[in-house]
GULO-116728 format. One record per residue (C-alpha): x, y, z; residue in one letter. Coordinates in nm, 3 decimals, m for minus. Layout:
N
[[X; Y; Z]; 'A'] ...
END
This chain:
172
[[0.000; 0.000; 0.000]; 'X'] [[0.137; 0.309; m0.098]; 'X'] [[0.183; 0.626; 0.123]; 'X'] [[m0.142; 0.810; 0.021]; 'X'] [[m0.339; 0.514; 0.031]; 'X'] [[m0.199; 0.447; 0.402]; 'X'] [[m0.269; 0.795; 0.472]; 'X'] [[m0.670; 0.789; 0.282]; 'X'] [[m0.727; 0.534; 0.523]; 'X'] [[m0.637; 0.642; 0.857]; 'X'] [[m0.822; 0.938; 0.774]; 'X'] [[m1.137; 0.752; 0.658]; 'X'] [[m1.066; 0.510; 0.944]; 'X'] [[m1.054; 0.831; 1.194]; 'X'] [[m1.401; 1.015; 1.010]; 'X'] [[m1.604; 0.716; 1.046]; 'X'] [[m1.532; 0.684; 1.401]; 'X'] [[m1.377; 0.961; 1.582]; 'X'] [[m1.759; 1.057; 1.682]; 'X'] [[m1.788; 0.694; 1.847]; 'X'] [[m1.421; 0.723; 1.992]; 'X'] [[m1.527; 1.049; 2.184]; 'X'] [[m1.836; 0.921; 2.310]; 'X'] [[m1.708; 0.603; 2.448]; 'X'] [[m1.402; 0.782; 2.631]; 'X'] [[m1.688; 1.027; 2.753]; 'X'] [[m1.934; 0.773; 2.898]; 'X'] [[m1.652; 0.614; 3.046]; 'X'] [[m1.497; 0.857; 3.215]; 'X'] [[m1.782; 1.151; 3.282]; 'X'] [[m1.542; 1.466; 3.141]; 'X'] [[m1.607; 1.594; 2.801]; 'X'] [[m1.325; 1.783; 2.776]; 'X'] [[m1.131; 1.469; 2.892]; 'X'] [[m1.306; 1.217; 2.627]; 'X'] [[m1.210; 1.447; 2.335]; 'X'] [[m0.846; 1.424; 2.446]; 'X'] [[m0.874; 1.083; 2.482]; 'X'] [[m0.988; 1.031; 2.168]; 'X'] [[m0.723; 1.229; 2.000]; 'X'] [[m0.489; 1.064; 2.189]; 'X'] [[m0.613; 0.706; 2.086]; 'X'] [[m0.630; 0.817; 1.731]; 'X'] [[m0.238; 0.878; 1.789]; 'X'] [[m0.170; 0.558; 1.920]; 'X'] [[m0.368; 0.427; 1.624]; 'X'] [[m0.192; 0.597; 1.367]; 'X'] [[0.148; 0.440; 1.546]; 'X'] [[0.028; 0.090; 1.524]; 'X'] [[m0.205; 0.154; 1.193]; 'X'] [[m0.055; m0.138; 1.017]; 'X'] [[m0.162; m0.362; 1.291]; 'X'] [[m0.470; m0.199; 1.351]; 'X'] [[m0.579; m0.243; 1.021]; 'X'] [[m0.503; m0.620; 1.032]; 'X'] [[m0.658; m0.703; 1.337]; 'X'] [[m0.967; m0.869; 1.326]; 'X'] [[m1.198; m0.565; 1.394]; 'X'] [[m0.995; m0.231; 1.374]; 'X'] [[m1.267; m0.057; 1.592]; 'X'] [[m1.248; m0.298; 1.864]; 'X'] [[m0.833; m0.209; 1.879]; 'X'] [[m0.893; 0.138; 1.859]; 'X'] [[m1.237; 0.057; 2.173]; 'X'] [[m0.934; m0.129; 2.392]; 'X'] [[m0.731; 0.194; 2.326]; 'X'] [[m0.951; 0.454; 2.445]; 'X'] [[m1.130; 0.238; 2.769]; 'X'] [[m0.719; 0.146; 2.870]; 'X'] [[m0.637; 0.553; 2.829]; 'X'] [[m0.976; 0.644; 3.039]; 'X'] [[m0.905; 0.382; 3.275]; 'X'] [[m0.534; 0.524; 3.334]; 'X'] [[m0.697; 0.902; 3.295]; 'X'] [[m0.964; 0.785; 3.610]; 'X'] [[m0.646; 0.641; 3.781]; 'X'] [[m0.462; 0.983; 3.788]; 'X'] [[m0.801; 1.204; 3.861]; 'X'] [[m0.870; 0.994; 4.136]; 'X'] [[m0.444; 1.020; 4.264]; 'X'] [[m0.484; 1.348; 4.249]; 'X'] [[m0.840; 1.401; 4.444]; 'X'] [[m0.665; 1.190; 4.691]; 'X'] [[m0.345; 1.414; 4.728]; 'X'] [[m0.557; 1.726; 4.702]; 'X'] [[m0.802; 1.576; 5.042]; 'X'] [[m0.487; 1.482; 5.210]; 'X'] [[m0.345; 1.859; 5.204]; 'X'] [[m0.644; 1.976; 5.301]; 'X'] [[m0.742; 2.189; 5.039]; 'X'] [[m1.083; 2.058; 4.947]; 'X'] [[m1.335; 2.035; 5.240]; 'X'] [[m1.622; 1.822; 5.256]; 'X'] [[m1.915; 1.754; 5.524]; 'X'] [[m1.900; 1.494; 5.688]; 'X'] [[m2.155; 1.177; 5.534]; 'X'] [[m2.116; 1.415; 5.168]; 'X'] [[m2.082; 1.183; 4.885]; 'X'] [[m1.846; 1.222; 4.618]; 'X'] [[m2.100; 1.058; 4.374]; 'X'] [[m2.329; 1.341; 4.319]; 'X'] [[m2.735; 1.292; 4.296]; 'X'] [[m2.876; 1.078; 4.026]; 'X'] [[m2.961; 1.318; 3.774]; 'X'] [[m2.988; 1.086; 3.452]; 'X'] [[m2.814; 0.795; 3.287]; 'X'] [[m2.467; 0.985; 3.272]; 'X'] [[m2.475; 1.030; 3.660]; 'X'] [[m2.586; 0.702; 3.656]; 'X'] [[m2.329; 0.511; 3.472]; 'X'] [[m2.018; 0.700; 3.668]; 'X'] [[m2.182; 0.528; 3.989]; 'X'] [[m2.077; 0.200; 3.840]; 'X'] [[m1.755; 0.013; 3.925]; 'X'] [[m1.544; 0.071; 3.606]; 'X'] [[m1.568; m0.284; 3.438]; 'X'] [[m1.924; m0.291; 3.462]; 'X'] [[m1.976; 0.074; 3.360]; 'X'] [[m1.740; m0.043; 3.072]; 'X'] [[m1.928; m0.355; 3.002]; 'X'] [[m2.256; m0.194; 3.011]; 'X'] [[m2.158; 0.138; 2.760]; 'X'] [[m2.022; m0.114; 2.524]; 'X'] [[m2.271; m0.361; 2.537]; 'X'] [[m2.545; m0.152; 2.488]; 'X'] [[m2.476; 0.224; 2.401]; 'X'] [[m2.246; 0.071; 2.143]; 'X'] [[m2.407; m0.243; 2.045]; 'X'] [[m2.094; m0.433; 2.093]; 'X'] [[m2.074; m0.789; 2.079]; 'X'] [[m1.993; m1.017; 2.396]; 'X'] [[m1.663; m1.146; 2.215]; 'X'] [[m1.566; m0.868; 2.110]; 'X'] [[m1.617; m0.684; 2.464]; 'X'] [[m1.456; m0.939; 2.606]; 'X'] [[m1.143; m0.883; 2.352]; 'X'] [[m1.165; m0.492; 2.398]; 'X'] [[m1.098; m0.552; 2.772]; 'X'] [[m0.909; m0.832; 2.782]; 'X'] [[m1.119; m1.047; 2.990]; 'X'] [[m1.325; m1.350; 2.954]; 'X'] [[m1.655; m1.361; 2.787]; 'X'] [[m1.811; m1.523; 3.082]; 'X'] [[m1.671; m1.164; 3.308]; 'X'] [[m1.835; m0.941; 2.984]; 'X'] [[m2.161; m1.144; 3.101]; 'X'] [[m2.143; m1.116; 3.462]; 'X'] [[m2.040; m0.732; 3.470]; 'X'] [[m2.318; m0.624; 3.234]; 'X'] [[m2.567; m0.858; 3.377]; 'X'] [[m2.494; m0.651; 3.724]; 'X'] [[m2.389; m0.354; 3.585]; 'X'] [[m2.761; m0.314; 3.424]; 'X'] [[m2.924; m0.447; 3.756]; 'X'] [[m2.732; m0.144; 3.893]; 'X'] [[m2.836; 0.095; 3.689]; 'X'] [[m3.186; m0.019; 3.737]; 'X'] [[m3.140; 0.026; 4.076]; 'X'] [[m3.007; 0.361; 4.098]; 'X'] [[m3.285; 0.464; 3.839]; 'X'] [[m3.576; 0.341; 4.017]; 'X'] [[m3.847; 0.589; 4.050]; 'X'] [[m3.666; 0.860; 3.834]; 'X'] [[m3.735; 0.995; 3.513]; 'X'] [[m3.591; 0.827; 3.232]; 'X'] [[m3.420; 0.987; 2.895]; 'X'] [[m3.240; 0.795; 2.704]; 'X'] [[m3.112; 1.034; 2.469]; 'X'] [[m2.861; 1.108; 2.782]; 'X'] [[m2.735; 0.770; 2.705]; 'X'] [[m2.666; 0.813; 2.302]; 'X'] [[m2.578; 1.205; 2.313]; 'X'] 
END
């Protein structure tokens, strides 16, 4: 494959799913500004690797395993750094206050979850993904995929009950 055609690619590759790319990071992680950047900086790590990429098996599931491993690191450093921040005393909070704020809608909802299920559960069904190929994005059985949606959506049901519903918070 020559050059341009490399290039054509990448860049058809990158229109047809940037959109997807952002939303995933942003569902995972809760931070809008934060998905974009993660998205950009999967499509980097794409572009590095685009030979591979395009030979795997399903080149969105690489470039899915990409962005949920960079939001899981990006949730590992926000939460670091909430932790330093509380241990110099420089944010104050009342005693029994929750650092999960109210359920509001789905969004609130889904950063309630543990982070495989919330995973499991944007992939399975805000992105249709298969089972397998959740399983493959993650790097964990099919059998886990199962379990951590199965009680990721109980969850959600949960922590839903009684509230009004929109599930355009979910897609948008």
């Amino acid at each position: 494959m020559s050059e341009y055609e490399t290039e054509y690619a990448f860049r058809r590759f990158f229109d047809d799913h940037h959109a997807d790319l952002s939303r995933l990071a942003y569902l995972v992680t809760g931070d809008s500004q934060a998905a974009d950047d993660l998205a950009a900086d999967a499509f980097v790590e794409v572009w590095r690797h685009w030979e591979r990429v395009q030979a795997a098996q399903s080149p969105i599931a690489y470039a899915r395993g990409i962005v949920t491993n960079l939001a899981r690191q990006w949730i590992k450093r926000q939460s670091r750094e909430r932790a330093g921040i509380l241990r110099l005393g420089l944010l104050r909070r009342e005693r029994g206050e929750s650092d999960t704020p109210a359920v509001l809608d789905v969004r609130a909802a889904l950063q309630r979850l543990p982070q495989r299920r919330r995973e499991c559960v944007i992939l399975r069904y805000a992105f249709d993904v298969p089972e397998k190929e959740v399983a493959a994005i993650l790097g964990i059985s099919v059998g886990a995929v199962k379990s951590h949606t199965s009680r990721g959506a109980a969850q959600l049901s949960e922590f839903l009950r009684g509230m009004p519903l929109t599930l355009g918070g979910l897609h948008g």
